[in-house]
C-alpha positions as CSV (number, residue, x, y, z in Angstrom):
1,X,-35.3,9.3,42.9
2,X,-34.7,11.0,46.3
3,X,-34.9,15.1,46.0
4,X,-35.3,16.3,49.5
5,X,-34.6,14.8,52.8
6,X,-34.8,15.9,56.3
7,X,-31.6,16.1,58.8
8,X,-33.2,17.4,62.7
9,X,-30.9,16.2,64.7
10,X,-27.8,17.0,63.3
11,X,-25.6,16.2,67.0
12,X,-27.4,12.8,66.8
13,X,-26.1,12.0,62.8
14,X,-23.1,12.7,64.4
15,X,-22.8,10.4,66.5
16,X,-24.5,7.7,64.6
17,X,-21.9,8.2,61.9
18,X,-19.0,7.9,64.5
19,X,-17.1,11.1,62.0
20,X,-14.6,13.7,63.1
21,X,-15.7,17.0,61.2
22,X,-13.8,18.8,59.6
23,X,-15.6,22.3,59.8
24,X,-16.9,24.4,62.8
25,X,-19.8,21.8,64.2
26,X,-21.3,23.1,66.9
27,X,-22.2,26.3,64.5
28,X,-23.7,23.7,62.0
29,X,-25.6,21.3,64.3
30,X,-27.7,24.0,65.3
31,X,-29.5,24.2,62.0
32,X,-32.8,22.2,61.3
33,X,-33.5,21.2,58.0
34,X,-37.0,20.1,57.4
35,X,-36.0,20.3,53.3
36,X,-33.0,19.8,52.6
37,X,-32.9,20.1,48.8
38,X,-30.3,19.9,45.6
39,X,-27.0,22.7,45.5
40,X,-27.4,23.3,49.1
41,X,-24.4,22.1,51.3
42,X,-25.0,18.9,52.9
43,X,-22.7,16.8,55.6
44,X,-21.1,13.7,54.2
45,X,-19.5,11.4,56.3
46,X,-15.8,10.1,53.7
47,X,-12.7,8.5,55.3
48,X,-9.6,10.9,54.5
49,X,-5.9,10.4,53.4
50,X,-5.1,9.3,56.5
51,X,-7.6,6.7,56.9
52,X,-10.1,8.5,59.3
53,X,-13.8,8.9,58.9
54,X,-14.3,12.6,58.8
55,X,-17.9,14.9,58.2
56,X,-17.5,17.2,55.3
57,X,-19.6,19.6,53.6
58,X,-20.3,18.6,49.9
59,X,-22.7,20.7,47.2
60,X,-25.9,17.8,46.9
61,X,-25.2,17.8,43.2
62,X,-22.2,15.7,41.4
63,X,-19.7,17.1,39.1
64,X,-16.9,14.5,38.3
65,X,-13.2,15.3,38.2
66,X,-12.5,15.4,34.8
67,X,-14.9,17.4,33.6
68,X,-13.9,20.7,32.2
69,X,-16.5,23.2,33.6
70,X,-19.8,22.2,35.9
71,X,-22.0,20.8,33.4
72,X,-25.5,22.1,33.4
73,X,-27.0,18.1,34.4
74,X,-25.3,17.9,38.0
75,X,-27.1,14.5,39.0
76,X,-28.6,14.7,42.6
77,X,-29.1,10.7,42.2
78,X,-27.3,7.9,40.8
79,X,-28.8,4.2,40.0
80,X,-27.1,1.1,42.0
81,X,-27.6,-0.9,38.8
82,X,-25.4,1.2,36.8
83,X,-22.9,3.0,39.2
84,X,-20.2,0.1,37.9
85,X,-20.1,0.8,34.2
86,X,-21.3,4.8,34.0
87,X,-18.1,6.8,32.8
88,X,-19.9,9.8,35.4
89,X,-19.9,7.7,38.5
90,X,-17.6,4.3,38.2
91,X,-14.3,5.9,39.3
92,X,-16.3,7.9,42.9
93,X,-18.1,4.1,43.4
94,X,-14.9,2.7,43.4
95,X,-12.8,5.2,45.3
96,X,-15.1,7.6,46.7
97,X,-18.2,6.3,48.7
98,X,-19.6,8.4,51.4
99,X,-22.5,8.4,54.3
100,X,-25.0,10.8,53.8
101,X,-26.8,11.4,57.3
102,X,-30.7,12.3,57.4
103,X,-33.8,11.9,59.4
104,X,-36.8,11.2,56.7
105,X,-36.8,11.7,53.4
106,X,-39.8,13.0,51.0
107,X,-41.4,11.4,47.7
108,X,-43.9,12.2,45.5
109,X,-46.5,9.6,44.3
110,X,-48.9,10.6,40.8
111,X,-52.4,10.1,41.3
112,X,-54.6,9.5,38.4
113,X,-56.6,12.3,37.2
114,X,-54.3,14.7,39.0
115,X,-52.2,17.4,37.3
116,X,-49.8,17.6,40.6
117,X,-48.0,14.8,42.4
118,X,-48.6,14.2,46.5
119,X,-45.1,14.2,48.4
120,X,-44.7,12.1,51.2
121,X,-43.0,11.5,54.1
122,X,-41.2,8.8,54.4
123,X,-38.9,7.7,57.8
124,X,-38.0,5.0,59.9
125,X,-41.0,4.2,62.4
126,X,-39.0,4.8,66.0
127,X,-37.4,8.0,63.4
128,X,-34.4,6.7,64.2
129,X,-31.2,8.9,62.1
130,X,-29.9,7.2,58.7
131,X,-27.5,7.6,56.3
132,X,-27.9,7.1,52.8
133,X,-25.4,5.8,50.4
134,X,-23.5,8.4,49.2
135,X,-20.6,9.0,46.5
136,X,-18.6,12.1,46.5
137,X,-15.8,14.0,44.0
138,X,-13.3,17.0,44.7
139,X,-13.3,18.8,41.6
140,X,-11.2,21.8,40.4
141,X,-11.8,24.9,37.8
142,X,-7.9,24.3,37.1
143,X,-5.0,24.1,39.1
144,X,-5.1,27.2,40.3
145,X,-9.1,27.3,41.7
146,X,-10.4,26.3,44.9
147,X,-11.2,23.0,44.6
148,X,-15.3,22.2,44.9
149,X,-16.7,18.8,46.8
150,X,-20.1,17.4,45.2
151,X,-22.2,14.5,46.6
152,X,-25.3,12.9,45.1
153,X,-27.3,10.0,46.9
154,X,-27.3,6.2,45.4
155,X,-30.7,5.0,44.4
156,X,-32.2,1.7,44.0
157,X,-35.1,-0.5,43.2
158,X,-38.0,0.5,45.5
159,X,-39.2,-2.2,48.7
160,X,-42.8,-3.4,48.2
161,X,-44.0,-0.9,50.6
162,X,-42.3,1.9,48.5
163,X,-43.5,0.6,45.6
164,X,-47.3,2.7,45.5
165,X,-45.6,5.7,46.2
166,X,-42.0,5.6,43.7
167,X,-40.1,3.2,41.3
168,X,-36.9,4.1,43.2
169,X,-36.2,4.6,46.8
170,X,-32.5,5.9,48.1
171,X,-30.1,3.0,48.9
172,X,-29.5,3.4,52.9
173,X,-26.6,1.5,54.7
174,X,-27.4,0.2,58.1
175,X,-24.7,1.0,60.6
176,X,-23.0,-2.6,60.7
177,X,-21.9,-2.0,57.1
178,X,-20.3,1.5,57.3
179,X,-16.9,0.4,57.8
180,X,-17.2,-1.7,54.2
181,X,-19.1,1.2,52.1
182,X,-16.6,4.2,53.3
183,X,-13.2,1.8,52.7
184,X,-11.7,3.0,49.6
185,X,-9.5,0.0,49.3
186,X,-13.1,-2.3,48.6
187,X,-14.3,-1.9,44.9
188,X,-17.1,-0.8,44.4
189,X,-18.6,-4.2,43.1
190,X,-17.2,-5.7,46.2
191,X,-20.2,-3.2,48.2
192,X,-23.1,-3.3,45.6
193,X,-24.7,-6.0,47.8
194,X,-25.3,-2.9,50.4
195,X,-27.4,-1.2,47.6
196,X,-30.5,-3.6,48.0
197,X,-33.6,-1.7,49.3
198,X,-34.1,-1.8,53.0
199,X,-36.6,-4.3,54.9
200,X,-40.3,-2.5,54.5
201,X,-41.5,-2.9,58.0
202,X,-38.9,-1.0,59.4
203,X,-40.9,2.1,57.6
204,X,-43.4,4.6,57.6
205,X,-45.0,7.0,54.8
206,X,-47.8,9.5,55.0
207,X,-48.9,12.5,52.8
208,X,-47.9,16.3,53.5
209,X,-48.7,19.7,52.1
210,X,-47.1,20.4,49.2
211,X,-45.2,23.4,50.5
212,X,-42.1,21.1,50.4
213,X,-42.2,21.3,46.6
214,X,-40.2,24.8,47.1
215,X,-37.0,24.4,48.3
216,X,-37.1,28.1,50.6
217,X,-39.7,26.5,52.3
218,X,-39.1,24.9,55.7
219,X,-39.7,23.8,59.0
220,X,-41.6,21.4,61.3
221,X,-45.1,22.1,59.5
222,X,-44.0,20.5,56.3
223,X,-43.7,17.0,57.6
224,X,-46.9,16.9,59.7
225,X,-49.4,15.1,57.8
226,X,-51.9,16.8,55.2
């Protein structure tokens, strides 16, 4: 699963993801996240009605459309392998991808003979920005409510270098293939090629402190290496 990440250089994502936002920017992009973790607002690159690619603000934590009231289970992750035929996530795979921008994300590995699991660090080696795959829903109280936008990250089977540290790793979509994964006119099984677990050499892991395990916790300390 993927349960935190880290977004630094939020101007950077920006640009990467080539999205017009929606919502005062500047204000945003001065905000370092070191732990970016589940029910906090997140930016999600989506294209709109007219066709553009915007950056929205989305609660990291899906609730589909149809469902009556937020459900207590509001899934930070979703599988690739299942995203096609799950009554939660099928219509948002085909209709509603997203790009979700970060920097590094964190897992945690369980070592034998060991009550708590180690996080890790995980990131691109030149810690190059990234987006993972993303699907996102509108969803409303009633017709009457302000309608609420949820996000959860795609995951897939893990890369041999992941493989000692998680069984799943997030799906991430290189840059030549965000056209295809944002287009709601392409079905969703027409993009589950994108959802294969990126090349291993192009990361890096070590350990950190386990301060990251609380989500009020941040800063640059929690990715230096324990």
């Amino acid at each position: 699963m993927c349960g935190r990440y880290t977004l630094r250089r939020v101007s950077l994502a920006r640009a990467v993801l080539e999205a017009t936002p929606t919502f005062p920017f500047e204000e945003f992009s001065e905000q370092v996240r070191y732990n970016v973790a589940p029910s906090q607002l997140v930016p999600v690159a989506r294209m709109d009605e007219q066709g553009k690619r915007v950056l929205d603000l989305a609660r990291w934590g899906f609730i589909p459309a149809w469902a009556k009231s937020p459900p207590k289970f509001q899934p930070i992750n979703a599988r690739a392998e299942t995203l096609a035929t799950s009554g939660m996530f099928r219509t948002a795979f085909d209709r509603r991808r997203c790009l979700i921008p970060a920097d590094g994300f964190y897992e945690w590995k369980a070592d034998a003979g060991k009550k708590s699991k180690q996080p890790y660090f995980i990131h691109f080696t030149d810690d190059r920005p990234f987006a993972f795959a993303g699907l996102w829903e509108r969803w409303k109280a009633d017709e009457k409510a302000e309608p609420v936008e949820t996000c959860t990250i795609v995951t897939t089977t893990p890369n041999h270098f992941m493989e000692p540290i998680h069984n799943r790793m997030p799906a991430i979509i290189q840059p030549a293939d965000f056209e295809r994964w944002l287009d709601p006119k392409v079905s969703g099984t027409a993009v589950r090629d994108l959802l294969a677990p990126i090349e291993a050499d192009d990361l890096e892991a070590y350990p950190v402190e386990t301060r990251v395990n609380r989500p009020t916790n941040d800063g640059p300390a929690l990715i230096e290496r324990a």
